[in-house]
N, C-alpha and C positions, 0 to 999 in steps of 0.2 A: 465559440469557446466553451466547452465542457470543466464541468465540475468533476475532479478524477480526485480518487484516494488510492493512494499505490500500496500494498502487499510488504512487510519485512522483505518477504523473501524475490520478492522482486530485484527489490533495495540492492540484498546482496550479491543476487547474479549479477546484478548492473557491472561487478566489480569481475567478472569474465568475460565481457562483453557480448555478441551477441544481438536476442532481440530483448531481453530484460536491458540492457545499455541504450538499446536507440530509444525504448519505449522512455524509457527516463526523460532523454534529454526530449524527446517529443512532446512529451505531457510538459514541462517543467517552460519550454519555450511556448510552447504554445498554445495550453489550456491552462487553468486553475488549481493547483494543487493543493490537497488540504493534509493537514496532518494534526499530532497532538502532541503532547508534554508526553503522556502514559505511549506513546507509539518511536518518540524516540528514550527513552530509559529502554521500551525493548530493544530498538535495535544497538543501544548502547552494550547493553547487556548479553547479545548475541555476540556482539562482537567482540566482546574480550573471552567470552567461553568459543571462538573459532580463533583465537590470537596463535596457539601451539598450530593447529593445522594451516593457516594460511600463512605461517614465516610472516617474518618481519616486512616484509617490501608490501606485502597484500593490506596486512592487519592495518599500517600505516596510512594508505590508500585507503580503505572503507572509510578509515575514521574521517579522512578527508569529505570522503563521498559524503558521508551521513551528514556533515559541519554544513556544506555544501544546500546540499537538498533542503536543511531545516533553514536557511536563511532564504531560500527561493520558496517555500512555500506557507501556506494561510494556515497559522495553529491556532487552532481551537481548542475548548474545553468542551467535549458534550455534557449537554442537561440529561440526556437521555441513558437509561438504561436498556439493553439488548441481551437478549438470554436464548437464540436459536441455531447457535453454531455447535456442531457437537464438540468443537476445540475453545471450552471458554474464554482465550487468550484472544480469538478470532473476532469474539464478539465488540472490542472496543476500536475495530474500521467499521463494523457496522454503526456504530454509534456515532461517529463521524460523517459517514454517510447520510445518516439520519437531521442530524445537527446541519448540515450545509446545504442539504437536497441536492444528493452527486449524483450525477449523470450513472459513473462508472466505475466500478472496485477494478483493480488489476493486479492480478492474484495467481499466482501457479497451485495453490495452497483449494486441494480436494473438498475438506471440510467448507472453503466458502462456495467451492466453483458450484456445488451438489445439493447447494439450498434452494429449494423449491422456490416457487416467483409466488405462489399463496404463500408463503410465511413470510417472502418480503413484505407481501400484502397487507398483512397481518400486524405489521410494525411499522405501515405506513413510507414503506421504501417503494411507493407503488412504480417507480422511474427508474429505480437502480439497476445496470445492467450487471453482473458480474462474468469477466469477462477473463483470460488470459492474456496474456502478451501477445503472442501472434494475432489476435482475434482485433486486437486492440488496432496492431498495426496495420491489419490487412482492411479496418476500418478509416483507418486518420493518415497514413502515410503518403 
């Protein structure tokens, strides 16, 4: 069983289905999921600023999804602070990651995918994969 922190935008393709949807329910049955307080306010907060573009049937559904995923997985508060994403929003899954010692970020999201494994290094994520969806499944499925 792995230690996984899943990507907002993961989150929200989950709600197209796909392989962001299988990677979900696969991590959520059957590895560890971590998340935080500060990771859902984001994706609270995405989700009312996407409520005009995905109509009412969708917006209504995430929020489901989001209720969902935050009662099936492990929240924590990180101790740690993280500062080597150039998207500073990006930095508080790495801290998470830090905080639980996760196997695996799963992330569509450039700014995490393009961080060098020496600056993982550097902030003591010497184990963390980061990873995409496909990458994930074509590992766990």
């Amino acid at each position: 069983m792995a230690k996984i922190v899943i990507d907002a935008n993961v989150i929200v393709s989950s709600l197209f289905g796909g392989n962001p949807k299988e990677v979900l329910l696969l991590a959520l049955t059957k590895h560890s999921v971590y998340s935080s307080p500060k990771i859902k306010k984001e994706l609270i907060e995405l989700t009312e600023r996407l409520k005009d573009k995905l109509g009412k049937e969708k917006y209504i559904r995430l929020k489901e999804i989001i209720e969902s995923i935050f009662l099936l997985t492990l929240n924590v508060n990180p101790r740690y602070k993280i500062n080597i994403s150039r998207d500073p929003k990006d930095n508080s899954y790495l801290e998470i990651c830090k905080e639980v010692e996760a196997d695996y970020l799963i992330t569509g999201d450039k700014d995490l995918l393009e961080i060098p494994k020496k600056q993982l290094t550097e902030v003591s994520l010497t184990k963390l994969k980061i990873i995409n969806p496909k990458d994930f499944l074509l590992k766990f499925r």
